[in-house]
C-alpha positions in Angstrom: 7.8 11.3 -1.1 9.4 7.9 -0.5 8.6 4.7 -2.1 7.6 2.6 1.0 5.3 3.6 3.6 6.9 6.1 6.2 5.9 6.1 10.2 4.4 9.0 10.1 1.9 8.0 7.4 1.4 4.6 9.7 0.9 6.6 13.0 -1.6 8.2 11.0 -4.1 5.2 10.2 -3.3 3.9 13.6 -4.3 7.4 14.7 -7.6 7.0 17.3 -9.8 8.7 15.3 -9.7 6.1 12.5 -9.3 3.3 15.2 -12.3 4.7 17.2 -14.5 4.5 13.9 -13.6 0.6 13.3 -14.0 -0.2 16.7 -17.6 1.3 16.5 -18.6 0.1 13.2 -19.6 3.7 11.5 -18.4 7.5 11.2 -18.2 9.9 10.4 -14.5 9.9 9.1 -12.8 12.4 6.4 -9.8 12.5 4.4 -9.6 16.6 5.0 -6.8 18.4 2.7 -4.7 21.3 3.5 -7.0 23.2 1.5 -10.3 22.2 3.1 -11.4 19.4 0.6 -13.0 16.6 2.4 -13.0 13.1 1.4 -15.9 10.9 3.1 -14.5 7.5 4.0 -17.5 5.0 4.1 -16.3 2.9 7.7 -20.2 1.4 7.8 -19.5 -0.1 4.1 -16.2 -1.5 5.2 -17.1 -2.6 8.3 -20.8 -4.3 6.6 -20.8 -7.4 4.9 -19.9 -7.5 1.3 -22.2 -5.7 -1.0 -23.3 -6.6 -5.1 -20.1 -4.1 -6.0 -17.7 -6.0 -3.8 -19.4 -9.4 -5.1 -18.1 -8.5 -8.6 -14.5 -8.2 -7.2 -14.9 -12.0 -5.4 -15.8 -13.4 -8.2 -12.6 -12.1 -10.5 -9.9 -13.7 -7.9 -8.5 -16.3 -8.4 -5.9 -18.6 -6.3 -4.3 -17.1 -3.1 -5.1 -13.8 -2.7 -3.6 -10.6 -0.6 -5.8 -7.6 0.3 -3.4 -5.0 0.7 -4.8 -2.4 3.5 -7.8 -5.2 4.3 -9.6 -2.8 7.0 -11.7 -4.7 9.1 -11.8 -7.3 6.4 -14.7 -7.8 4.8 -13.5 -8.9 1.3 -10.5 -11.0 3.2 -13.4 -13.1 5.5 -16.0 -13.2 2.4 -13.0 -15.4 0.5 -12.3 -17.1 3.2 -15.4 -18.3 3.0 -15.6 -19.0 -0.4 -12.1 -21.4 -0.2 -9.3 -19.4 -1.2 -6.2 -18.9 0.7 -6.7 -15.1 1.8 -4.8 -12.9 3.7 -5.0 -9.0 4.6 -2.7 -6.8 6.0 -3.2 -3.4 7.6 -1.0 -1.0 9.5 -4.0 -0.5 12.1 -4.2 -3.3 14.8 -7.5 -2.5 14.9 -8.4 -3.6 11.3 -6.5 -6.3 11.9 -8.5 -7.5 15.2 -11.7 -7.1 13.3 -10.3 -9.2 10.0 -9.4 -11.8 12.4 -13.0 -11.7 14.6 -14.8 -11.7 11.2 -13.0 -15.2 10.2 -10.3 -13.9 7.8 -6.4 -13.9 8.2 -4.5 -10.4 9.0 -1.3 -9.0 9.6 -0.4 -5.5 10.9 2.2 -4.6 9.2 2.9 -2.3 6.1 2.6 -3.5 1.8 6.5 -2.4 2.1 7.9 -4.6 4.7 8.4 -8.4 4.2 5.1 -10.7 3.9 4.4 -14.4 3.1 3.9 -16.0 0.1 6.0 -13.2 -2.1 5.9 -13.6 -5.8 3.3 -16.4 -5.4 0.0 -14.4 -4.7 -2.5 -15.6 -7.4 -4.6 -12.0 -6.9 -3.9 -9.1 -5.2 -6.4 -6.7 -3.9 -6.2 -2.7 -4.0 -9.3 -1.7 -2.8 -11.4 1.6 -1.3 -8.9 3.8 -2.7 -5.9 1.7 -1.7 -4.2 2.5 -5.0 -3.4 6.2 -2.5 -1.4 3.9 0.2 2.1 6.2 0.9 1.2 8.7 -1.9 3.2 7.2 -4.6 1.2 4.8 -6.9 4.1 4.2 -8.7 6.1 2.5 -6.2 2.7 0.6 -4.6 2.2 -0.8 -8.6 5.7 -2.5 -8.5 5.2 -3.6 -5.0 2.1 -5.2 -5.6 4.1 -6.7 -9.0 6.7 -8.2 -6.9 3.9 -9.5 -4.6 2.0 -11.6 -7.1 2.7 -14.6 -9.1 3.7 -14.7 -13.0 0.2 -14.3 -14.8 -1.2 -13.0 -11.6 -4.1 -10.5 -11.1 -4.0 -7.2 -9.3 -7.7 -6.0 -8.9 -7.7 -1.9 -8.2 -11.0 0.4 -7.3 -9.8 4.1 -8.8 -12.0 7.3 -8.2 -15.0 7.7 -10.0 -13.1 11.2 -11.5 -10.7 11.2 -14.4 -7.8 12.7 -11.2 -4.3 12.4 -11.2 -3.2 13.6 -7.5 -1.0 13.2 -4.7 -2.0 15.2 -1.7 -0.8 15.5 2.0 -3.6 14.7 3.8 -5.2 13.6 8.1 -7.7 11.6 9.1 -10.3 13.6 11.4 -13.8 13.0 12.4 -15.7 15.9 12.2 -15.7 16.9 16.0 -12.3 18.3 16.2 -10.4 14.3 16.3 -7.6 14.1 13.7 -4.7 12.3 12.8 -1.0 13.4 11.4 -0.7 14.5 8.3 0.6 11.8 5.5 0.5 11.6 1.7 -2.3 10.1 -0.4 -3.2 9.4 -3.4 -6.2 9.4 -5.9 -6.0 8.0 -9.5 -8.9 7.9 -12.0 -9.2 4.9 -14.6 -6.9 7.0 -17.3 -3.9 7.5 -14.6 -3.9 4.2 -13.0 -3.8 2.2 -16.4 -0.7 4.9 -17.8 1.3 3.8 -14.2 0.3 0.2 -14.5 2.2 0.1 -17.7 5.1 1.7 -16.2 5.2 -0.5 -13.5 5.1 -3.4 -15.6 1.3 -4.8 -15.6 -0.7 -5.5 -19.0 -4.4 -3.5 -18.5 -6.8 -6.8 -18.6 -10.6 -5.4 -17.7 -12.1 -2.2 -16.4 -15.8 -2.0 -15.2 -18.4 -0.4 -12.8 -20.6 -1.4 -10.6 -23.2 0.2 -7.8 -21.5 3.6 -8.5 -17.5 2.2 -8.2 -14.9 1.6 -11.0 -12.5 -0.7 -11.0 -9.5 -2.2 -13.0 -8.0 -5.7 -13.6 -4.5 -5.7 -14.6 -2.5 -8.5 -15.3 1.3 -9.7 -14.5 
């Protein structure tokens, strides 16, 4: 497992099935494991307009903010709207075409290459599961330090579980579409706080809302 997201792991998110779901608006799309486990991912909530969960994530940032792996960019376009300097990046170019058609700003491009604005991101964003980006959470949590500004934010949504995995998973659709296998992540509210220490953030907040947890660290 290597700290910055491989091409393989890329080439999987850019894979058609997970394009072909954006593009439509709506699934269904899995996470499936080796084993058979099947993660539902929830395209028609990413591709809707905020909901009350996402609200109570809006209303925590604060100054410039990066959504790292922004999907079509709901959260990125909300805070556009609301003033703030966003931006959202995405490996897919079709996340980003969306982010950009729903008002926001996008680049396609991975967490681990260069981006703008490094070190001087008031909030950044790790949201839907984002914490599992490249399978190593430890490496995303000092990215995302280097990424934001001293006394910055980094807002993370963790599994509703108390899980501690990393996983090769594809992306397929449930009528025989898939993508190549990568590595992913899932971290409960226990995990993520242990690694956020390790990586150098100070645990600020946790809380729930509609059915999703959540976690504000501090830089």
């Amino acid at each position: 497992m290597t700290a910055q997201l491989t091409e393989p792991a890329a080439r999987a998110w850019r894979a058609d099935p997970y394009a072909d779901a954006l593009r439509a608006g709506h699934g269904p799309l899995y996470l499936r494991r080796h084993d058979g486990w099947l993660l539902p991912l929830e395209v028609e909530r990413w591709c809707a307009e905020p909901d009350a969960a996402d609200d109570t994530v809006l209303a925590r940032c604060t100054g410039p903010v990066l959504d790292i792996g922004c999907g079509p960019g709901r959260l990125v376009a909300a805070l556009a709207g609301l003033g703030h300097t966003a931006l959202g990046v995405d490996v897919t170019p079709e996340a980003v075409t969306r982010t950009v058609r729903a008002g926001g700003s996008a680049l396609c491009r991975s967490v681990f290459d260069p981006l703008p604005r490094e070190g001087g991101w008031g909030t950044v964003l790790l949201m839907d599961g984002n914490i599992g980006i490249g399978g190593d959470p430890a490496a995303l949590l000092r990215r995302a330090r280097e990424l934001a500004a001293p006394g910055g934010s980094l807002l993370v949504e963790v599994a509703t579980a108390d899980v501690d995995e990393r996983v090769e998973v594809h992306v397929e659709d449930g009528t025989g579409g898939r993508g190549a296998s990568f590595w992913w992540a899932r971290l409960g509210t226990r995990a993520l706080r242990a690694g956020a220490r390790a990586a150098g953030w100070t645990p600020y907040d946790i809380w729930q809302a509609a059915g999703r947890h959540f976690v504000h660290l501090t830089r």
